[in-house]
C-alpha positions in Angstrom: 160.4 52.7 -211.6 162.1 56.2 -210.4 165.0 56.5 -208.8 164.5 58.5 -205.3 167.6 61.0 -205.0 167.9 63.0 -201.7 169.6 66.0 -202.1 169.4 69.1 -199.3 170.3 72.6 -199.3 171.8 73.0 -195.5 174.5 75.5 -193.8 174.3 77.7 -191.3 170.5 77.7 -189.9 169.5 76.2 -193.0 168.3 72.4 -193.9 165.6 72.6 -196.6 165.1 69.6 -198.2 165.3 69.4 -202.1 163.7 65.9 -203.7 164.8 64.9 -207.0 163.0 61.8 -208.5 164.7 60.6 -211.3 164.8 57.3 -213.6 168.4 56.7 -214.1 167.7 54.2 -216.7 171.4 52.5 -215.6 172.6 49.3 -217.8 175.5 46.7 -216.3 178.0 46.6 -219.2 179.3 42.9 -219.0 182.7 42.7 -218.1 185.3 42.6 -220.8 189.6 41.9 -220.4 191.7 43.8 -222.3 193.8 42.1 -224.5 197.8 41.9 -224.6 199.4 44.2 -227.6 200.6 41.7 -230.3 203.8 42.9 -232.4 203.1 42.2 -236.4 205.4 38.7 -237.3 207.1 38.7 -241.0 208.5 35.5 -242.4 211.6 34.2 -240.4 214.0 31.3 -240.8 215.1 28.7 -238.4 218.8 31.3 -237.8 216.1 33.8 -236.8 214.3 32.0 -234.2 215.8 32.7 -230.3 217.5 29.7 -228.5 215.2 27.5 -226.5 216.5 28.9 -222.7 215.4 32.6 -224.2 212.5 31.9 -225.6 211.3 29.6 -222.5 212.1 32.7 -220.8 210.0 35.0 -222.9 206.9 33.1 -222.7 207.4 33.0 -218.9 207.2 36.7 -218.8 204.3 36.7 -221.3 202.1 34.3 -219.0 203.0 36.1 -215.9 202.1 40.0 -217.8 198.6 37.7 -218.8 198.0 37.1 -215.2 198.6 40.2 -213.7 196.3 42.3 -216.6 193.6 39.6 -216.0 193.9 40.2 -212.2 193.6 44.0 -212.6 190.6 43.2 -215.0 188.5 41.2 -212.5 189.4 43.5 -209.8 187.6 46.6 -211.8 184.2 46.8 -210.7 181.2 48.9 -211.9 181.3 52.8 -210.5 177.3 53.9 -209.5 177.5 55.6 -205.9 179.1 58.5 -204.6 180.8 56.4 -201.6 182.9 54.8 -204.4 184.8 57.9 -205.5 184.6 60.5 -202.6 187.1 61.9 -200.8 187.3 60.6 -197.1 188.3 61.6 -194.5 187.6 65.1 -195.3 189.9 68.1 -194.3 187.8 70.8 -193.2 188.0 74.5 -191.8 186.2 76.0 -189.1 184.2 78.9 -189.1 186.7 80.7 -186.9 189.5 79.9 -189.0 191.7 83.3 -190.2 192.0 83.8 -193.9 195.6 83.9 -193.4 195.1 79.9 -192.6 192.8 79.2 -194.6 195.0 80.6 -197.9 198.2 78.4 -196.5 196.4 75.3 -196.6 194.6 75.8 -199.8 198.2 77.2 -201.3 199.8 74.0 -199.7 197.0 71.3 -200.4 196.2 72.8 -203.4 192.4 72.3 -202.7 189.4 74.1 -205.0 186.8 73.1 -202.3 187.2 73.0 -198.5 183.9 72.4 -196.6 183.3 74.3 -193.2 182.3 72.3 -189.8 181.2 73.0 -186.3 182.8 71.4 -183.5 180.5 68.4 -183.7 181.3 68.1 -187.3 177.9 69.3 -188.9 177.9 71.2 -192.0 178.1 75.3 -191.7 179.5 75.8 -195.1 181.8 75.5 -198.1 184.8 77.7 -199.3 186.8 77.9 -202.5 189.7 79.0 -204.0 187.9 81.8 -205.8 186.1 82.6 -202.7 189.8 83.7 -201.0 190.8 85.1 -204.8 187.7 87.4 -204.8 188.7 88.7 -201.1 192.1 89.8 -202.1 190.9 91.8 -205.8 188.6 93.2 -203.6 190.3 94.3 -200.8 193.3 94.8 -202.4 195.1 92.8 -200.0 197.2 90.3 -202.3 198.6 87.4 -200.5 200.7 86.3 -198.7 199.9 87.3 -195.9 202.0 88.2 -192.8 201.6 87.6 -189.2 200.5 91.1 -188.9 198.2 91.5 -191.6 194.3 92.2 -190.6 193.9 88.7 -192.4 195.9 86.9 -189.7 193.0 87.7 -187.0 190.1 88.4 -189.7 188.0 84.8 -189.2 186.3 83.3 -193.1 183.2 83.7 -191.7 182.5 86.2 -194.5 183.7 84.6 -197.1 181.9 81.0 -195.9 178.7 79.8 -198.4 176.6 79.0 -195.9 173.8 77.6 -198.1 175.3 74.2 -199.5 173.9 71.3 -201.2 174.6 67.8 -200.1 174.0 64.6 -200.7 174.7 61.0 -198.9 176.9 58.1 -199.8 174.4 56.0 -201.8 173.3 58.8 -204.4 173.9 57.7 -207.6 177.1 59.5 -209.4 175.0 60.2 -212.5 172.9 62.6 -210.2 175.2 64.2 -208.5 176.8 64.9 -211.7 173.6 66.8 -212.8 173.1 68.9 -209.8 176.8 69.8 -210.1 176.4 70.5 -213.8 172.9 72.6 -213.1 174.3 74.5 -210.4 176.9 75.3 -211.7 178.7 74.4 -208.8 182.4 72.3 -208.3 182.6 70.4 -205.1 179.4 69.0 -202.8 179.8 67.5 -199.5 178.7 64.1 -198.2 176.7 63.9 -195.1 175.7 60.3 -193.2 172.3 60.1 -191.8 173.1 61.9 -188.8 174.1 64.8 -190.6 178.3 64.3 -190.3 180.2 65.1 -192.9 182.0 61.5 -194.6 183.1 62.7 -197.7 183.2 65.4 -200.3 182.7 64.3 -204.9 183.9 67.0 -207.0 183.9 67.0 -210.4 187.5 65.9 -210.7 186.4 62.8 -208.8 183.9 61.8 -211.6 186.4 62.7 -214.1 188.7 60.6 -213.0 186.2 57.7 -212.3 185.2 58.0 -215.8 188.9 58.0 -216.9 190.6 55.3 -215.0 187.6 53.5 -213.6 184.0 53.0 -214.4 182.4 51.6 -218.0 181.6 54.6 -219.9 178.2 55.1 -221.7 177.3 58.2 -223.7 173.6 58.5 -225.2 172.6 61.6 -227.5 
């Protein structure tokens, strides 16, 4: 049976929605421990063996390292939907934000992706890095900028995306992977069912599920 997938193009004016029926075709990987590193033991003599108080001590540490890796172990849990790995709360821009504002906080945050919001929190855009980059070859305007520079009072609205695709919370990471693959694109906000934005998955956020989190199968 296919998974339904919601995703929707939306900005400025724009909500058009975009169905994507999918079978994910998903498996639940048992859950395995890791096991503690052994060091390789040679032939030793009864001189070699530590005295009883140090070795009671040693296998005190050992059992309380056991515990705590099989405590981390049970705590891992199986990575499927974007609410898992997004970023929330979200720092966002307004449309009204200067460039000059926008560049510090990106420079500061270090941020690839910074979704744009009205007031009420609904979804006008999305801006990037690049997007600010391709402003100053362009204009030949290299930052940074100075309280009197026509960036300081020049709003983003230009520079905004204004056609964006989101998702919600419970859309499976494996999907949102592939639209963010297909379209080539880095960074895609989360909206709840009101249209609010909760969160925002970038690609760095699956990578580092996949890395430090979540069972990982490859098929080819």
């Amino acid at each position: 049976m296919g998974v339904y997938m919601a995703f929707t193009i939306t900005g400025a004016g724009l909500r058009d929605a975009v169905p994507l029926n999918t079978d994910s075709g998903l498996e639940v990987v048992e859950e395995t421990f890791p096991a503690l590193a052994v060091k390789k033991v040679g032939s030793r003599t009864e001189a070699d063996e530590p005295p009883l108080e140090k070795n009671k001590l040693i296998q005190k540490k050992a059992g309380r390292a056991y515990s705590t890796t099989l405590q981390s172990s049970k705590e891992r849990k199986l990575v499927l939907h974007a609410h898992q790995i997004m970023t929330s709360p979200v720092v966002t821009l307004l449309p009204d934000t200067t460039i000059t504002q926008a560049w510090s906080l990106f420079r500061e945050r270090r941020y690839r992706h910074i979704p744009v919001v009205t007031p009420d929190r609904q979804i006008y855009g999305i801006i990037s890095d690049r997007d600010l980059l391709r402003y100053a070859a362009t204009s030949g305007n290299i930052p940074p900028y100075t309280d009197t520079s026509p960036e300081a009072s020049t709003p983003i609205g230009g520079l905004i995306k204004t056609r964006v695709i989101v998702t919600s919370a419970d859309t499976e990471i494996r999907e949102i992977a592939k639209i963010l693959f297909e379209q080539r694109i880095g960074a895609m906000p989360v909206l709840t069912e009101a249209g609010l934005l909760q969160g925002i998955i970038t690609r760095s956020d699956i990578l580092r599920a996949l890395i430090n989190h979540a069972p990982l199968e490859l098929w080819v």
